[in-house]
C-alpha positions as CSV (number, residue, x, y, z in Angstrom):
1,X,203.0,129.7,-112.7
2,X,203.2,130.9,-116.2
3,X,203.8,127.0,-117.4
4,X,200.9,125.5,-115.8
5,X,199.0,126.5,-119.0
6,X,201.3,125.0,-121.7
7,X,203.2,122.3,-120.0
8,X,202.6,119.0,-118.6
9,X,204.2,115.6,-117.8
10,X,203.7,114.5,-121.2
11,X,206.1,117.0,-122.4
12,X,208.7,115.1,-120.6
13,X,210.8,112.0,-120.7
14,X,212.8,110.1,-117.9
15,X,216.1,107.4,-117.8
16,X,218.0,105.8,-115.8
17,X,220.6,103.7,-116.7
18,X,219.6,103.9,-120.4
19,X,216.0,102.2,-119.2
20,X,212.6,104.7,-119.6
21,X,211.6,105.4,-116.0
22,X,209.6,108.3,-114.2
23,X,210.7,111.7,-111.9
24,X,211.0,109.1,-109.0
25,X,214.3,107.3,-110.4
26,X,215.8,110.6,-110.9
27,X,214.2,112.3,-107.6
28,X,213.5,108.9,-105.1
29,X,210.6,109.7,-103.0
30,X,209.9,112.6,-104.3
31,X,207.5,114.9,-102.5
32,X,205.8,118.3,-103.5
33,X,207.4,119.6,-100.2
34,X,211.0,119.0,-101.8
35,X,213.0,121.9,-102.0
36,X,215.6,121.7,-104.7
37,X,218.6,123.8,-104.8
38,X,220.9,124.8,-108.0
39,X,224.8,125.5,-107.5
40,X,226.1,128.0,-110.3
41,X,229.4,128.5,-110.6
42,X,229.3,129.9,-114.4
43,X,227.3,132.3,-116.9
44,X,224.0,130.4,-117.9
45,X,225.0,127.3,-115.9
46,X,221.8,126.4,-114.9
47,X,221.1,125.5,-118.5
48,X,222.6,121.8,-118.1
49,X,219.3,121.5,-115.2
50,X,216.6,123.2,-116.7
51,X,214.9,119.8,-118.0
52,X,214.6,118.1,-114.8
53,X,214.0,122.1,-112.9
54,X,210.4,122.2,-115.5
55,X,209.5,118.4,-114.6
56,X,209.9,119.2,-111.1
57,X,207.7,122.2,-111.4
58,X,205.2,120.0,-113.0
59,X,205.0,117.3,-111.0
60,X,204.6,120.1,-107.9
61,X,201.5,122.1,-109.7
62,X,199.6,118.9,-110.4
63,X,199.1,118.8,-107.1
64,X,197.9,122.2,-107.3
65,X,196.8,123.3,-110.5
66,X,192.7,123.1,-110.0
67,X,193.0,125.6,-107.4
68,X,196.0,127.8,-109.2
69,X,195.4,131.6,-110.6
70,X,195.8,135.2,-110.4
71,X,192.1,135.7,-109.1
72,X,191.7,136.5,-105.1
73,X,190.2,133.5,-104.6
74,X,192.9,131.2,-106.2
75,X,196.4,130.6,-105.0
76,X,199.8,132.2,-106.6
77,X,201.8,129.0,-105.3
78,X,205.4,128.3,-106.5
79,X,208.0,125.7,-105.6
80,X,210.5,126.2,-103.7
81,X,213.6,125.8,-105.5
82,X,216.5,127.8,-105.0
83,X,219.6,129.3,-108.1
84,X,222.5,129.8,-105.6
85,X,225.0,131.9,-108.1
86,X,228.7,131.4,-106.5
87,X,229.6,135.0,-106.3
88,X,227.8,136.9,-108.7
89,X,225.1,137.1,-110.9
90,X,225.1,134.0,-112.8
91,X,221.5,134.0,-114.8
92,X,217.6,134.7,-115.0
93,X,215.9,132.1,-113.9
94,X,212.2,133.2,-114.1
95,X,211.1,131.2,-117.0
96,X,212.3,128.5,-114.9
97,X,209.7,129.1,-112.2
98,X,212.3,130.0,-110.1
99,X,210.2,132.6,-108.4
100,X,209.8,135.1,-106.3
101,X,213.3,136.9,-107.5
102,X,214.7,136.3,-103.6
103,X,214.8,132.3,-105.0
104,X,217.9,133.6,-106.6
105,X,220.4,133.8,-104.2
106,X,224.1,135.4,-105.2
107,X,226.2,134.1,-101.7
108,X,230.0,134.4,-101.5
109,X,232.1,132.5,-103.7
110,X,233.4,130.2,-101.0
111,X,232.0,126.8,-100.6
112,X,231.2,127.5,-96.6
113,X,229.1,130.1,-97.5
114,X,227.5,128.5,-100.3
115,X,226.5,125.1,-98.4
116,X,225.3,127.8,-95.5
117,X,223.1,129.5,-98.1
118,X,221.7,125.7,-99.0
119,X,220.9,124.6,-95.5
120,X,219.4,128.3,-94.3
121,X,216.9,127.3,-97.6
122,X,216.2,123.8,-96.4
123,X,217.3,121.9,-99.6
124,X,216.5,118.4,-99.7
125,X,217.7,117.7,-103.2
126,X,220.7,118.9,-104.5
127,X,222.3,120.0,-107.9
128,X,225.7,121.1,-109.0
129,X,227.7,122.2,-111.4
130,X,230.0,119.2,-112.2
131,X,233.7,120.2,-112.2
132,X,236.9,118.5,-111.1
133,X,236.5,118.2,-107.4
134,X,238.6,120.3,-104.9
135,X,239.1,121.0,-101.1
136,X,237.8,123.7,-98.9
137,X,237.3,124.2,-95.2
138,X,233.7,123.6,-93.6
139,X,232.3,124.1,-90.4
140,X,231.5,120.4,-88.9
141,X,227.4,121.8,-87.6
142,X,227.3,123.3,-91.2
143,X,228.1,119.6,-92.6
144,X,225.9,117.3,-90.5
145,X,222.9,120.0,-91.5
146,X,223.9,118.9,-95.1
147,X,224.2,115.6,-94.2
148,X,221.2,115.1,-91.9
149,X,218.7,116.6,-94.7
150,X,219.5,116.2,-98.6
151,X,218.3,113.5,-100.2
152,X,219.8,113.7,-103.5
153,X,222.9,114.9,-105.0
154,X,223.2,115.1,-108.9
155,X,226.0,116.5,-111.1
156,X,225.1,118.5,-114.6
157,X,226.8,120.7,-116.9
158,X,225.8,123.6,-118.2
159,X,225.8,122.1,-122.2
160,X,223.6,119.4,-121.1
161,X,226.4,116.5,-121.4
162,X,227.3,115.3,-118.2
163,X,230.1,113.1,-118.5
164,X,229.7,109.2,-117.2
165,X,226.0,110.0,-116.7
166,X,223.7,107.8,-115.4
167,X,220.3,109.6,-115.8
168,X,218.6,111.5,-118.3
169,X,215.9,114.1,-119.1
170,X,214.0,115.0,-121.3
171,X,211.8,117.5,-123.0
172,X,209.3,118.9,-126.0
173,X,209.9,121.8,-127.8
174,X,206.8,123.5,-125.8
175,X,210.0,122.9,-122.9
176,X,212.7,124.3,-124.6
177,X,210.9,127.3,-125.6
178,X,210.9,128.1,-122.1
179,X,214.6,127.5,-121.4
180,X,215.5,129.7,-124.6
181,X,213.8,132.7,-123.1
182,X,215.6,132.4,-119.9
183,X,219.0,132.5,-121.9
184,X,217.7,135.6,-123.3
185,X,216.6,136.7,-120.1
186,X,219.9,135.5,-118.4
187,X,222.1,137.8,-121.1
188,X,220.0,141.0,-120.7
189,X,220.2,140.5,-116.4
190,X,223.9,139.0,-116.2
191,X,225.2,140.9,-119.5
192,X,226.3,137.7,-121.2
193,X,227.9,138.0,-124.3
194,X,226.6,137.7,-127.8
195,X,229.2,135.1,-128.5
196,X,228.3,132.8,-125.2
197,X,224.9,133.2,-125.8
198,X,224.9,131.6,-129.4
199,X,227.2,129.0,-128.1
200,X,225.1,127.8,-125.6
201,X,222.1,127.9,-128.1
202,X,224.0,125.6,-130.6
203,X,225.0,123.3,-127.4
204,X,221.2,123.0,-127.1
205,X,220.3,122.1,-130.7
206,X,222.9,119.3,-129.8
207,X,220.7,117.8,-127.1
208,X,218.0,118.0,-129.7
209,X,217.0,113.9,-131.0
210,X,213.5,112.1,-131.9
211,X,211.8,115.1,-131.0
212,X,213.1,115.9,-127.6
213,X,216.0,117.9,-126.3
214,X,217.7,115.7,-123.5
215,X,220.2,116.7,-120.7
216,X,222.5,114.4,-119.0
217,X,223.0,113.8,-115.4
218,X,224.6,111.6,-112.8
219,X,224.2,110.8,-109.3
220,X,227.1,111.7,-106.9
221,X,227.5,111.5,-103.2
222,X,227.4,114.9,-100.9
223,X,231.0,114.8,-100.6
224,X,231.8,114.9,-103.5
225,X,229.3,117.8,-104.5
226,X,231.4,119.8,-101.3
227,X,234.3,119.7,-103.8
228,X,232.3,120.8,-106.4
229,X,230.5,124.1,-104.8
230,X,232.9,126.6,-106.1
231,X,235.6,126.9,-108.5
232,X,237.3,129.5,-105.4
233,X,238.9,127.5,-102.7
234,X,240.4,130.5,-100.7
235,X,238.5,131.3,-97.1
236,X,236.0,134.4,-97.2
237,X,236.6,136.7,-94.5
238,X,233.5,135.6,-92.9
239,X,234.0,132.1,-92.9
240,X,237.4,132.5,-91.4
241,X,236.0,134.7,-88.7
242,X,233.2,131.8,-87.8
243,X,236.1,129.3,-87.5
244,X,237.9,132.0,-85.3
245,X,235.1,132.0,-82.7
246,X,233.9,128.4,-82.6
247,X,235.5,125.1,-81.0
248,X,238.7,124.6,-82.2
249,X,237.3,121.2,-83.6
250,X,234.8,122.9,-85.2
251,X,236.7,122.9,-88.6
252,X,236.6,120.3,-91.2
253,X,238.8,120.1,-94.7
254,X,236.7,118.3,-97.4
């Protein structure tokens, strides 16, 4: 909650399609009750999302903020967005108001696991690391859960440049103030080196124009964010073991 002193929706800016808009042409329908979850397959990954992670925030503790604080009468309310990290620690993502710490889920690095991980959470909006898409094996319940509940599906990329993107976000420097301390945060937790750390700060100086810092993104379709959950496509032990003792039908290759 330690943003709902300094930031608001003024701090933010929103396109699609190269045309100003608002969090709704990014997030349709949008509704406090959202939960968004964060696929990160890399160091600092979730860096490429931060923008659009804040807005979100914002737009949730509007609805909230009069009756927001530490006192006993007053409620300590986060959102409920979710950091999966594919297989180990992948970042810090406090500043982010990604909070409590069990909001940071490390799950297998298999993309079963993963989209298992998603759907125990509830995720209705969903974001992922944009990479060259691949196959993996899925259980079909674990895929109509998917299917049946997410809403949205976006691609980003760590430095903020999503190729062939189609929306945009972005932010003040009040923002990116915020997303600096958790890359300081994210080296100290996830032992990031010196040298990936001043990369990634120089990739966002590069986002930097007219007084905002902007990250790219672009809408994709569930199946292809399946091939996109993990760079591992080998079975984990536990997922081959679920597709032992289920229908033999119960498999699916995406």
């Amino acid at each position: 909650m330690h943003t709902t002193k300094t930031i608001t929706l003024a701090d933010f800016v929103f396109y699609k399609d190269k045309q100003p808009t608002s969090i709704a042409a990014l997030l349709p329908d949008f509704q406090v009750s959202d939960r968004i979850g964060v696929v990160v397959k890399q160091p600092a990954g979730a860096l490429g999302v931060a923008s659009l992670l804040l807005a979100a925030s914002t737009v949730f503790y509007d609805e909230y903020r009069s009756r927001l604080g530490n006192e006993p009468d007053k409620l300590r309310l986060y959102p409920d967005y979710y950091v999966f990290h594919a297989g180990e620690c992948r970042g810090n993502h406090a500043q982010l108001d990604i909070w409590p710490p069990h909001k940071e889920v490390i799950v297998a690095n298999d993309p079963e696991q993963i989209l298992e991980a998603i759907n125990d959470r509830g995720i209705t909006r969903l974001l992922v690391e944009d990479s060259p898409t691949g196959h993996a094996t899925f259980l079909r319940e674990t895929l109509c859960s998917a299917d049946h509940r997410i809403k949205t599906v976006l691609a980003y990329r760590r430095e903020g440049n999503t190729p062939n993107a189609n929306l945009r976000c972005g932010h003040s420097q009040v923002v990116e103030n915020y997303i600096q301390k958790m890359l300081t945060d994210s080296q100290v937790a996830c032992e990031l080196s010196n040298a990936l750390t001043e990369q990634q700060q120089s990739a966002r100086q590069a986002l930097q124009q007219d007084g905002f810092y902007t990250e790219h993104y672009r809408e994709i379709s569930l199946d292809d964010a399946l091939g996109m959950m993990s760079f591992e496509t080998k079975q984990s032990e536990t997922t081959a073991h679920y597709l032992a003792v289920s229908h033999p039908n119960a498999g699916c290759n995406r």
